[in-house]
N, C-alpha and C positions, 0 to 999 in steps of 0.2 A: 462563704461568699456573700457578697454584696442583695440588697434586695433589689426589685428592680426600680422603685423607689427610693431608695438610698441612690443608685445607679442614674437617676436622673438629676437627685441631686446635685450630684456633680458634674454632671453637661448644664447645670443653671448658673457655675460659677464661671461658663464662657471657654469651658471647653469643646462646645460645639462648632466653634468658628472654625470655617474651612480651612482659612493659612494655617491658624495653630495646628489643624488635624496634620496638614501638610509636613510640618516643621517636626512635628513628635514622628513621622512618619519615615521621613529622611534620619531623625535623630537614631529611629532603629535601625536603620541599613547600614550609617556609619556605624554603629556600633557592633552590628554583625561583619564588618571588614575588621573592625578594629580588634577582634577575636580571633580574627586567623594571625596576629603580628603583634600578637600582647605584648607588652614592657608594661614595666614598673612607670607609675608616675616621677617626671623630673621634678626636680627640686626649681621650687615657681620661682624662686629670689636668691641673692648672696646666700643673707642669714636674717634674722631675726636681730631685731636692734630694741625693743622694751624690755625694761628691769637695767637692777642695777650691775656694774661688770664687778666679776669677782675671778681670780687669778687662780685654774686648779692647774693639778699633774693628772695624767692618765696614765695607765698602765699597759701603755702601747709604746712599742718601742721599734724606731724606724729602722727601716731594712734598707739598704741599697742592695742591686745587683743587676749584671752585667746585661743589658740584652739580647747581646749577640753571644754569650754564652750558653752552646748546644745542650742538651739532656739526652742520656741514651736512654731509651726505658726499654729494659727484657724481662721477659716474662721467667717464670722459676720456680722448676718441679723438682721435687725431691721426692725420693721412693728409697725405705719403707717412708712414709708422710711419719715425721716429727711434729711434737709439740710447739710450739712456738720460742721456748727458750732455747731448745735444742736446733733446733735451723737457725737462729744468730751464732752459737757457737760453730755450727757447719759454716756458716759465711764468713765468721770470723779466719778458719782456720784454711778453708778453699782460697780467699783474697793472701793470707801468708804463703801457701805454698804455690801460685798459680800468678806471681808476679808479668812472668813475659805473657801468658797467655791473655790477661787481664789488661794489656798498655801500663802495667805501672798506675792500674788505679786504686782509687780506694773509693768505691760504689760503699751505697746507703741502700739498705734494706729495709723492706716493712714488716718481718718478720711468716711473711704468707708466701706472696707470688711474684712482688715488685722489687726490684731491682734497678737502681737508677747509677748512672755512672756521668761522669764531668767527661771521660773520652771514649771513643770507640773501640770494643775489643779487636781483636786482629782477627775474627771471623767472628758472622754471626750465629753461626749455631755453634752451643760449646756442649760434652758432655764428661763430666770428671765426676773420679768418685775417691770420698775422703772417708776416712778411716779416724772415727773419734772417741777415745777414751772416756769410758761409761764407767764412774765412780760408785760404787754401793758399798755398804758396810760390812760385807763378804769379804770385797774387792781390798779392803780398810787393814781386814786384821790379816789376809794374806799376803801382806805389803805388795801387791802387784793390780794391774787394771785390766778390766775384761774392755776389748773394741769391738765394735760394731759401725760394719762399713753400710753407707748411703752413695745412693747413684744421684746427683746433681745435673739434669739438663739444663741448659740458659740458651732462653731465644731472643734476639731482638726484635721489640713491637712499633718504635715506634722514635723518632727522632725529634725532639721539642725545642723551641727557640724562644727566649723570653721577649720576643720583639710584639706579641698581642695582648701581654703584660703590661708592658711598658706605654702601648697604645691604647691599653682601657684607661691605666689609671690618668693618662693626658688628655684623651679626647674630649673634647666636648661638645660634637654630634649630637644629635637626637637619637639617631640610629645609629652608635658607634660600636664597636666589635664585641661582642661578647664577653665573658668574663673568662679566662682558657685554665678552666679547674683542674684540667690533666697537669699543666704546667704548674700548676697551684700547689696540687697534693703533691708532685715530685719537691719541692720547696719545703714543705713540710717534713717529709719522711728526712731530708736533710739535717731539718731540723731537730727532728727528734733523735737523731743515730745514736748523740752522744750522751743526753739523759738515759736513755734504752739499755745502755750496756749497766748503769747503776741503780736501777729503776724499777717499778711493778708497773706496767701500761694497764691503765683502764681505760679506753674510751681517747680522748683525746690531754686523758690526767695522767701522771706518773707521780708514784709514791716509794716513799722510802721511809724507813726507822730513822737513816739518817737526820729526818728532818726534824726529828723532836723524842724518839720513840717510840714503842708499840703502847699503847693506854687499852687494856682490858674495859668493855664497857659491857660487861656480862652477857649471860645468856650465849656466850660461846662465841661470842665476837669481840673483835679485838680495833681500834681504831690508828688509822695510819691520817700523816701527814703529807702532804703532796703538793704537784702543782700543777696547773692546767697552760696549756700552747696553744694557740691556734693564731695564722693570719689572716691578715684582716685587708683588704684594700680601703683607701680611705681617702682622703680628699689630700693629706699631706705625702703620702705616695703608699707602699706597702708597708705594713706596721705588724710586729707579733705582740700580739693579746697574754701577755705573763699574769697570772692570777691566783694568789695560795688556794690550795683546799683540803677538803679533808673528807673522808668516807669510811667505811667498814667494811672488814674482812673474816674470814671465817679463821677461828684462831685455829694453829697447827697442831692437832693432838690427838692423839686416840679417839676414835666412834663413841666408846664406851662413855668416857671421861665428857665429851663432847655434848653425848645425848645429855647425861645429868647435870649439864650446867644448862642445853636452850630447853627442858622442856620441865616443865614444873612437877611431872606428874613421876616423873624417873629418878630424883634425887636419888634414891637408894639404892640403885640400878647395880652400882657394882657388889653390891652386897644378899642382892636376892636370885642367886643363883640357881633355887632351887625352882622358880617359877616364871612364868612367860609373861608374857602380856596381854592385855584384854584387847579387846576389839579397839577401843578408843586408844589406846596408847599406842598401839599399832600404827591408827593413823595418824597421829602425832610423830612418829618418830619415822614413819614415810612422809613427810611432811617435811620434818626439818633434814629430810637428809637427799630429796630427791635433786638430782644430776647437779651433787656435789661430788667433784674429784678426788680420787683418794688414789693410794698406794700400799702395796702391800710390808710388812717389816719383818716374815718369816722368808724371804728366800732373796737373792737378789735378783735387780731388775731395774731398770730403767724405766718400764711402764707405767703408764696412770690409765686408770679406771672413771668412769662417770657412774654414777649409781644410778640405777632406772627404779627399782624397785624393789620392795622384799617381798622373798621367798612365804609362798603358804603353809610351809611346815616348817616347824621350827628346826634346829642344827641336828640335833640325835634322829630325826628322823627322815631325814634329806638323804635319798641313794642317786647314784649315776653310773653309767655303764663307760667302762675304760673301750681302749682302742682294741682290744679282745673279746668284748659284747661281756666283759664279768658286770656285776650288780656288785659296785662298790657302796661301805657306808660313806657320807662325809667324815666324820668322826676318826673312823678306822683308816684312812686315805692320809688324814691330816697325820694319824699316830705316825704310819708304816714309814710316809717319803719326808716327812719332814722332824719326825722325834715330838710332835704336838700335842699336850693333850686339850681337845678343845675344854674351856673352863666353861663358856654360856652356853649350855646345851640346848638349853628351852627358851634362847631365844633366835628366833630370824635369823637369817644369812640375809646378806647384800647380794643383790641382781643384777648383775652387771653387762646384760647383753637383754637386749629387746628379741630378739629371736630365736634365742636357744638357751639352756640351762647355764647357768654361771654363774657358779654361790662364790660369795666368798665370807669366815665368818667376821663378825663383826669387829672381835678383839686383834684379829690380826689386824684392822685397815687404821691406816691414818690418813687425818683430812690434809689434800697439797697446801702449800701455801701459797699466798698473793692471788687467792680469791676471795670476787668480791662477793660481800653478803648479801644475798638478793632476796631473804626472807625480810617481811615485813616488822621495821624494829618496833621494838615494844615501846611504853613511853618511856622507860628507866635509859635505853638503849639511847633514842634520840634524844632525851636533855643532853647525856654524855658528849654526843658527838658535837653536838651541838656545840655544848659547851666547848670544845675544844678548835671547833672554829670558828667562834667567836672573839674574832682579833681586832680590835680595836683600830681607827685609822693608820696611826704611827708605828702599830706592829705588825700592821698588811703589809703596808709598804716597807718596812726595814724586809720581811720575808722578803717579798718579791723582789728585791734590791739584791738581796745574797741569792736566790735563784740564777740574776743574770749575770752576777760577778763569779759565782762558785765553778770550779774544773767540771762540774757532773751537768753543767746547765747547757741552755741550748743554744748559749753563743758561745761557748768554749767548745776546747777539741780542733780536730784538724779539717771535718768535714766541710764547717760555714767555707773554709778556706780555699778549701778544693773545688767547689762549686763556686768561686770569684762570688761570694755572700757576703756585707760585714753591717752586723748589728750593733745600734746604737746601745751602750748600756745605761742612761737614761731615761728616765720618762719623757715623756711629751707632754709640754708646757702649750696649755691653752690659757684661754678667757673664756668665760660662760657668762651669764647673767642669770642676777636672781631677778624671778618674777615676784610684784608684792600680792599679797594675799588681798582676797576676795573680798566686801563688803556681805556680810548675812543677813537675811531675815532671819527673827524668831517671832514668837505667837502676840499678840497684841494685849493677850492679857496682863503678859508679865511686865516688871518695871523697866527691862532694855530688852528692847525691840528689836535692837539692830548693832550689829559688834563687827568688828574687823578685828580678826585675829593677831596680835603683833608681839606677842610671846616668841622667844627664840624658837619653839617647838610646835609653835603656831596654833595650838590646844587654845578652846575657849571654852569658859564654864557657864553652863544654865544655871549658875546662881544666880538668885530674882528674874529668874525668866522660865518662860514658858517654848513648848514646842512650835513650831510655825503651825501646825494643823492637829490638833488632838483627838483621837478616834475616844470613841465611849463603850464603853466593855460593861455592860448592864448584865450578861449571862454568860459566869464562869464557873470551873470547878476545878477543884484540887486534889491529887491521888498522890502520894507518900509511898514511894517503893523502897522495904527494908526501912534502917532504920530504927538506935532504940529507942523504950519510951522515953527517954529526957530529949532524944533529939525529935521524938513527935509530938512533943509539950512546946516544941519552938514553934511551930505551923499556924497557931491563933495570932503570935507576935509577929510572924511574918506575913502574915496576911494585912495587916493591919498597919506595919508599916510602908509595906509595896504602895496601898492604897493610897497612902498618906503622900508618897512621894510622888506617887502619878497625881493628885491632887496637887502638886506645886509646880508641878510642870504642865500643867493644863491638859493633864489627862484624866477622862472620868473612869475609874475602877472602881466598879459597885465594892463599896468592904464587906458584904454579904455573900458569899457565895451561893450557888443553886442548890447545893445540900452540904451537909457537914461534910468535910474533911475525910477522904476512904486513906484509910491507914494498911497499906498492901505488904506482902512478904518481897524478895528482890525474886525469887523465884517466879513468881506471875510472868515474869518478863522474857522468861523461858517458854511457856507455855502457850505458845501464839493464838491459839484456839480460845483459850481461859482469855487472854489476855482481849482477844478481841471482844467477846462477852461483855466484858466487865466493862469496856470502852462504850460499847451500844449500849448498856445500861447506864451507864450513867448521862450519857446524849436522850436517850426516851427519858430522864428524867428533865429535863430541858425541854421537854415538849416539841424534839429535833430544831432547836433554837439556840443551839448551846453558839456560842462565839469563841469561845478561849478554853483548852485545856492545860492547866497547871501542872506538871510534874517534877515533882523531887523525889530525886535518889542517891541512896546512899553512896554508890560508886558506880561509876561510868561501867557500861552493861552491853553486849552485843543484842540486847533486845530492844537497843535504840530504836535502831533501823526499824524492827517491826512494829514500835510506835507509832514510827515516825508515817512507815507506810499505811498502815490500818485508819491513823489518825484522817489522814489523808484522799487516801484512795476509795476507803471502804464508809466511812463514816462521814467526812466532810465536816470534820472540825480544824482550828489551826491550834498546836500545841505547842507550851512554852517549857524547855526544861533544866533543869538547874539541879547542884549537887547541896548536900549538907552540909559540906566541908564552908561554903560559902555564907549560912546561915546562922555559923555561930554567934558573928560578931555585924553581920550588915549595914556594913559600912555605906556612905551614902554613894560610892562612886558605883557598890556593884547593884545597890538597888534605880539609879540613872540610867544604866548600862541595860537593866532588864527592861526598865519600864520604856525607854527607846525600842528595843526590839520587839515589845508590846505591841507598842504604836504603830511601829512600821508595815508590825506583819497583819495588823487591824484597820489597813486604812489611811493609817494617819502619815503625817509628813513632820521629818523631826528638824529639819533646817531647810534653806530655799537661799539663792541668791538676791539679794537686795535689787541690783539691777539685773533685769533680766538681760536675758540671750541678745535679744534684739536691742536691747541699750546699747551691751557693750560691745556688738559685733554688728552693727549694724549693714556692712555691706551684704552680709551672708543672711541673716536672718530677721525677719519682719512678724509681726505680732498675727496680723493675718497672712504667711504663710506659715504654717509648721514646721518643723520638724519632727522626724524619730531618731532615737540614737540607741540603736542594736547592740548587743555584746553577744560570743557567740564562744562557746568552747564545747572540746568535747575530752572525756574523762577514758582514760582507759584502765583493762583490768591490770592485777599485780603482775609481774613479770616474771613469775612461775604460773601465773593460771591462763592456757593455753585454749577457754575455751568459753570463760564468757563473753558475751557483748561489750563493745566499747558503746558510751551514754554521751551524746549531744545534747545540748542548749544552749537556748539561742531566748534571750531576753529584750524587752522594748519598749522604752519612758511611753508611758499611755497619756501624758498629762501636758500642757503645751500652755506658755514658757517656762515653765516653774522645772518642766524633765524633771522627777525627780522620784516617779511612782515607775516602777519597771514590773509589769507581769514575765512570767516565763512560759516555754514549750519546750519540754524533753521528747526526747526521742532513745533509744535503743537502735543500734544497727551493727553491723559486722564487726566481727573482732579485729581489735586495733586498727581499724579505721579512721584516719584522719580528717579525708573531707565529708562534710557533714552531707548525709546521703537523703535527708528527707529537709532537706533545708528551703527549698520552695513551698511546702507545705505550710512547713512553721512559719514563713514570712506571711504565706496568704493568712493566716488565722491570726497572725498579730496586727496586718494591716484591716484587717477586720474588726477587730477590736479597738481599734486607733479610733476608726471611722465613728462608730458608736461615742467614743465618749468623746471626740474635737468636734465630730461631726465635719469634719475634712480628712481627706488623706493628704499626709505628709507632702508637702512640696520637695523637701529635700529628708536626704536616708543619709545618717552618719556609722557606719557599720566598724566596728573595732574586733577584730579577729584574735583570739587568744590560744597559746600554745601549739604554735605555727611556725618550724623553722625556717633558715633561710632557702635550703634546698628544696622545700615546699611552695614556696613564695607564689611560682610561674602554675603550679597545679590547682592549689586554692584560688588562684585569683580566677585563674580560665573557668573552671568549675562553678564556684560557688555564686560570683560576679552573674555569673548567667542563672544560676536559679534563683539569683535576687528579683533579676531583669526577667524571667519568666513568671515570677510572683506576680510583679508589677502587671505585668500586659496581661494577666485574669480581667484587672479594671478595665472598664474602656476608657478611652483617650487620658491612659495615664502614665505618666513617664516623668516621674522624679530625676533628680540629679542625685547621685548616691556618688557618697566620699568610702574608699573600704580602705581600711587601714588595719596592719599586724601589730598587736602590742606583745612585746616578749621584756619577761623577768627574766629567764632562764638562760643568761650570757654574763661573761665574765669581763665585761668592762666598769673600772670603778675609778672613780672621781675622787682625788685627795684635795686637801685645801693648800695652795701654793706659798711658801714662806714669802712671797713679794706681797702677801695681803696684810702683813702686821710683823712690825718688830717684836712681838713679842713669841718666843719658842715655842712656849704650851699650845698656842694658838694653834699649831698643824697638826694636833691632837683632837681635836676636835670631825666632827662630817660635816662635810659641806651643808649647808642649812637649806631649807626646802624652798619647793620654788626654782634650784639650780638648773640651769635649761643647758645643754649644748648641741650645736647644730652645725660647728664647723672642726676642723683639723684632723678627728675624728673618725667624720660622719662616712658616709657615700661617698665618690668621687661625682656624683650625680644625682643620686635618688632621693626623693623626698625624704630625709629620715632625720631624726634629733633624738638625745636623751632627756629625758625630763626626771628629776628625784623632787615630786612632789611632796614626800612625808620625812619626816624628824626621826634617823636613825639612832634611838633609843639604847641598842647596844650591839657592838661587835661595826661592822662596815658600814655605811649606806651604799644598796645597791639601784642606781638609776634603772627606769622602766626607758626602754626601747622603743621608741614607737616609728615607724614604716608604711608611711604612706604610698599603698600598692597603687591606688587608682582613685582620680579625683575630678567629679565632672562638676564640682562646686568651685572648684578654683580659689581653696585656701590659699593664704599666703602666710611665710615663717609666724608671723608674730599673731596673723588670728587663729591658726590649728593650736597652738601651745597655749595662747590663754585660754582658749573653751577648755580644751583638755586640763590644764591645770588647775581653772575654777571651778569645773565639774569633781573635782577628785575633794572638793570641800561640802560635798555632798550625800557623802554616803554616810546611810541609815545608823548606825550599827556605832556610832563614836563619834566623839568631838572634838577629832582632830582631822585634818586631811591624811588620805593613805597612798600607797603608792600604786596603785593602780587605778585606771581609769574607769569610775564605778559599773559603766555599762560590763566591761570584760568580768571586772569581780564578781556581781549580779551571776553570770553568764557560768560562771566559777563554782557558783556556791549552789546555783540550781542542778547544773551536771554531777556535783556531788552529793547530792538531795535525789537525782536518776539512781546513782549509784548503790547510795542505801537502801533503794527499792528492790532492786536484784538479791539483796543480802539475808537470806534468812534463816535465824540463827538454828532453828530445828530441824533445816534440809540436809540430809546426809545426802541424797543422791546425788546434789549440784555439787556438796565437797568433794564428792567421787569421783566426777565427772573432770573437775579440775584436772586432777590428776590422772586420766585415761587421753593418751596421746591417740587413741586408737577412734574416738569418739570424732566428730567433726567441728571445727567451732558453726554454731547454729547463733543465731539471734531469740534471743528470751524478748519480747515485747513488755514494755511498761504499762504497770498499772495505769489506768488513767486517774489523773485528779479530779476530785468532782469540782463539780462546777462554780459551786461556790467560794473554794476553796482557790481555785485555778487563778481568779481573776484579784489575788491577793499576793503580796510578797512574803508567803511561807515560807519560802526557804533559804530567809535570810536570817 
């Protein structure tokens, strides 16, 4: 908090006058109504009319439909409860034989509990039961089929009219009717009936081999082809969102065979039959196999299995008691009823029940198919996939062209039909504008001073130029982990050239370091205790004045994290690290690349905009008032670990006009936690920090919110909006105008280049070029919202950044919220090109990732235990704190 000094300060800049008390005073009460009745900020204009018009397609494709066409929604229980693939064939076969009772429909299923129908049944409670032929390879060579009957109750819940569909996306009220997402999601499930019967559903993706094949990308996962649906309301009426994709599944094959391809340590697994596994391989192969579904291939059956966990004694010594209390072996159980001899005796069974005994062994189960891989892929894994969706403009779009043209898509079929639905099979033909790139500063030492980027890729080089602001690194040291000696003979030439290059970019790096060169084993790295030791010693050899630590390693190492943490939290150095692979040949782009992130994380400032804020925006911002601009994210754990914290932060320009220096605040709070839970805190101690080095608080608060869906919108905003506005009112008479905007990557709208831009063919091969804005056709039927693709798609799509203007008491308008944001993204630290986020969120990004590696440490068995014990509660671990010296610097970029 504020001094009371500091606190007077700011009653001298005329805060004290009684109207203004008055006016700030009213300003809060309207805003405490304005909280009971939240909405989304309106969109202040048409569009946005700066930059030049450039002609794209979207990959929205317009929907008409009927509004006076009813929806029946009933509810839909089935007992015994089926899998999800086996309830579409119940629906399939209950809709063939249950025509009168049904009106002659043909309802759309979600595969659970919804049931949507174009007419009313001829009662509303129905209950039938259908009798479905269950296929197993029993079943196969006795040419005959075993059934198994299901009881089907169906209720009707609820009766829907597309009439407040039709009135959001026309209105244009202030307060106009909600958006009716019951009626939405029924639209959808329409949508999907007819990909669903051809398809693997993930999430709101379906994939299929049809679409390219199955591409093995090791480690026991295999990568599938797909494509993503969703609608979308939008300014040109209801629109579906088609978009390829692609993810990873766990390939279909024996346990055994399975294990020796994900886990490194079991290659020979089928071949050592004569012995178990050690403690570590144990948890490794509990690791890669927990609540994945399997089935069994010695008896028949219909059933699938989830696996909870393995058994503590291995297969030969596993007993259970039959339904006559005998003391069966497993072993002996498997010989007598099924003819088995088990082969892996000494290793584990699968547990397949949380509350009671239920082995089953390894060699009989096989993994289901069309699940998705939710272990974390290796890097070998994600190049692959990667590689495989990365599809270049012209082959996005030819995909998603044959998606909406193909029989399996989701405008084919008889269902759009039946539901009075018809999809356009075209894109949607808009106009965007390119915005032109930013004028820069650079450092005054060097020969250009000042560059506008105008390369197609909008990339500018610091050759003969210097950084806008050069920190000076007078005490550093260097530690070499692993490593042979011809690659630790490179470390005097790399020292020597770094120098030399921060030297032409008007950065001072002493070429001396604090002490010779520590030449370490990779193991250290392991050894968090050693490792911290050796950290403190070499800092006391600095006289606790060290500035910079250097590290090179031979390969990327899970004792990152505990560098990164100790470096940090326990010592109060900032460290810089880099592999060997990179030091063979140091080139001059990767030596730029470091000595930038030197810079940044030292103080310094590696570019700045030529005209400032209040040049180019002048309604909004003035030289003496300030601004902050926030970014805010929060990180959660992997999607098997059930039980650590999710890590917030929350970053903010300390430096006024330049914005360009962004400290951080981490936090730790509840698992999987979205809205950030100590976000008032963080704001007080940022705007405390602001105060100290403007020696003003911020007049205006530009707040960018990151990894925030649309179904979040209304919670984050109520939420967070208020611990902003309760930060604020710590100060006295103080009340900013805060702009809070969601910025999202993670949606499937993308921008092609329109053949009306150029006669020439190749030309639609190309990504749209940076700078592309769009804000209408699109967008909202009302809401602040645009796309912007600030950065030069390199390879595979460009994907535009979303931005969602929640709430704005600044009173942007189109063309000033898209240039700040756009010339801000020519800003960031770290490269000399603009990127496609807006650096505040990135900042916001890379610090919750910098929380996350704190939690990580590579020598805790308990916490990996802990992971996996459902029985455990999730608790919040607290974050080390940053020392202080450290805290008020850009480490963790």
């Amino acid at each position: 908090m504020l001094t009371d000094v500091e606190q007077k300060t700011i009653l001298s800049h005329g805060k004290e006058c009684t109207d203004e008390n008055a006016k700030i005073i009213n300003g809060h009460r309207e805003y405490n109504r304005s909280l009971q009745t939240m909405v989304s900020a309106r969109r202040p204009d048409c569009c946005g009319t700066e930059g030049l018009p450039i002609f794209l397609l979207a990959n929205h494709f317009l929907v008409k439909f009927d509004p006076m066409q009813k929806i029946f929604h009933y509810d839909v229980s089935i007992s015994p409860r089926p899998s999800r693939e086996v309830a579409r064939m119940i629906k399939r076969k209950l809709v063939l034989e249950n025509i009168d009772v049904l009106a002659g429909a043909q309802p759309v299923f979600d595969g659970r509990k919804n049931l949507y129908s174009s007419v009313e049944f001829q009662v509303d409670r129905i209950e039938l039961f259908v009798n479905l032929p269950i296929t197993t390879p029993q079943s196969l060579r006795n040419a005959e089929q075993s059934q198994k009957l299901f009881r089907v109750s169906i209720r009707l819940v609820s009766k829907l009219s597309g009439e407040d569909l039709n009135k959001f996306l026309k209105d244009d009220e202030e307060d106009g009717v909600p958006l009716p997402q019951e009626y939405l999601h029924a639209l959808d499930v329409v949508f999907r009936e007819n990909p669903m019967e051809n398809y693997i559903s993930v999430g709101r993706s379906l994939y299929s081999s049809a679409m390219g094949g199955v591409k093995d990308i090791g480690g026991g996962a295999v990568g599938l082809r797909g494509f993503f649906q969703s609608l979308r309301p939008t300014q040109q009426g209801l629109a579906l969102n088609v978009d390829f994709s692609v993810t990873a599944f766990h390939e279909s094959i024996g346990i055994i065979p399975y294990l020796q391809k994900c886990c490194e340590s079991l290659k020979d697994l089928s071949v050592r039959k004569s012995r178990g596994l050690a403690e570590e391989e144990k948890k490794e192969v509990e690791k890669a196999l927990k609540n994945i579904r399997i089935f069994v291939c010695h008896r028949e059956t219909d059933q699938r299995y989830r696996v909870f966990s393995l058994t503590n004694e291995v297969a030969k010594n596993l007993k259970f008691r039959d339904r006559d209390g005998r003391d069966l072996s497993l072993i002996g159980y498997y010989k007598e009823h099924y003819n088995h001899e088990i082969q892996f005796i000494n290793l584990p069974c699968l547990q397949i029940s949380r509350s009671k005994p239920c082995y089953l062994p390894m060699e009989l189960c096989m993994i289901c198919e069309g699940q998705k891989f939710l272990a974390k892929l290796s890097d070998y894994q994600t190049a692959r996939i990667l590689k495989m969706g990365c599809q270049g403009p012209a082959d996005r779009r030819k995909i998603i062209n044959q998606v909406m043209k193909g029989e399996s898509g989701p405008a084919s079929g008889c269902y759009a039909e039946e539901f009075k639905l018809s999809v356009s099979r075209e894109m949607t033909e808009l106009r965007g504008r390119v915005l032109q790139p930013p004028k820069l500063k650079l450092g005054d030492g060097g020969h250009v001073r000042d560059i506008i980027p105008t390369r197609h890729d909008r990339q500018w080089s610091l050759l003969n130029s210097h950084v806008a602001e050069g920190s000076q690194v007078k005490r550093w040291a260097l530690i070499s982990f692993g490593g042979s000696s011809e690659l630790n003979s490179s470390i005097p030439n790399f020292i020597g050239q770094l120098s030399h290059r921060c030297e032409q970019l008007g950065i001072i790096l002493n070429k001396e370091t604090i002490m010779n060169p520590l030449f370490e084993q990779m193991q250290l790295l392991s050894n968090v205790h050693a490792l911290e030791n050796k950290l403190r010693k070499v800092h006391e050899t600095s006289l606790g004045n060290l500035q910079l630590l250097m590290c090179v390693m031979e390969k990327k190492h899970k004792g990152y994290a505990d560098l990164k943490r100790i470096a940090e939290t326990n010592i109060g150095v900032v460290s810089q690290c880099c592999l060997y692979s990179n030091l063979s040949k140091l080139n001059p782009q990767f030596l730029t690349n470091l000595a930038l992130k030197i810079n940044a994380k030292l103080g310094g400032s590696n570019v700045a905009l030529y005209n400032t804020l209040p040049c180019q925006i002048p309604r909004i911002f003035a030289d003496d008032e300030p601004a902050i601009f926030i970014g805010a994210d929060v990180t959660h754990p992997h999607p098997l670990d059930d039980f650590s914290p999710s890590v917030a932060a929350v970053v903010g320009s300390m430096n006024w006009p330049a914005a360009n220096k962004y400290i951080s605040r981490m936090r730790s709070q509840t698992h999987r936690q979205e809205i950030i839970e100590e976000l008032e805190q963080m704001m007080i101690e940022l705007l405390d920090d602001f105060f100290i080095l403007v020696c003003k608080l911020p007049i205006r608060i530009i707040f960018f919110r990151d990894g925030v869906s649309e179904t979040q919108f209304s919670k984050v905003l109520e939420v967070e909006l208020q611990a902003i506005k309760k930060a604020c009112s710590k100060f006295p008479y103080y009340n900013p105008m805060i702009t809070f905007s969601v910025v999202q990557k993670r949606h499937h709208t993308r921008l092609f280049m329109n053949d009306r831009n150029s006669s020439s063919v190749h030309f639609t091969d190309e990504n749209i070029p940076p700078g592309t804005v769009v804000d209408t056709v699109i967008t909202h039927p009302r809401e602040f919202d645009f796309y912007l693709c600030s950065h030069w798609g390199m390879k595979g799509t460009s994907r535009p950044t979303h931005y969602h203007v929640l709430w704005d008491e600044n009173r942007f308008k189109s063309d000033e919220i898209q240039k700040l944001i756009h010339n801000l993204c020519y800003t960031f630290v770290r490269c000399t090109k603009p990127v496609a986020l807006v650096p505040p969120a990135y900042y916001a990004h890379l610090a919750a990732y910098r929380g996350r590696l704190y939690l990580e440490k590579s020598d805790s068995r308990s916490v990996m235990q802990s992971k996996f014990s459902r029985a455990s509660p999730p608790r919040t671990a607290p974050l080390p704190k940053v020392r202080d010296n450290v805290k008020k610097l850009m480490f963790y970029c």
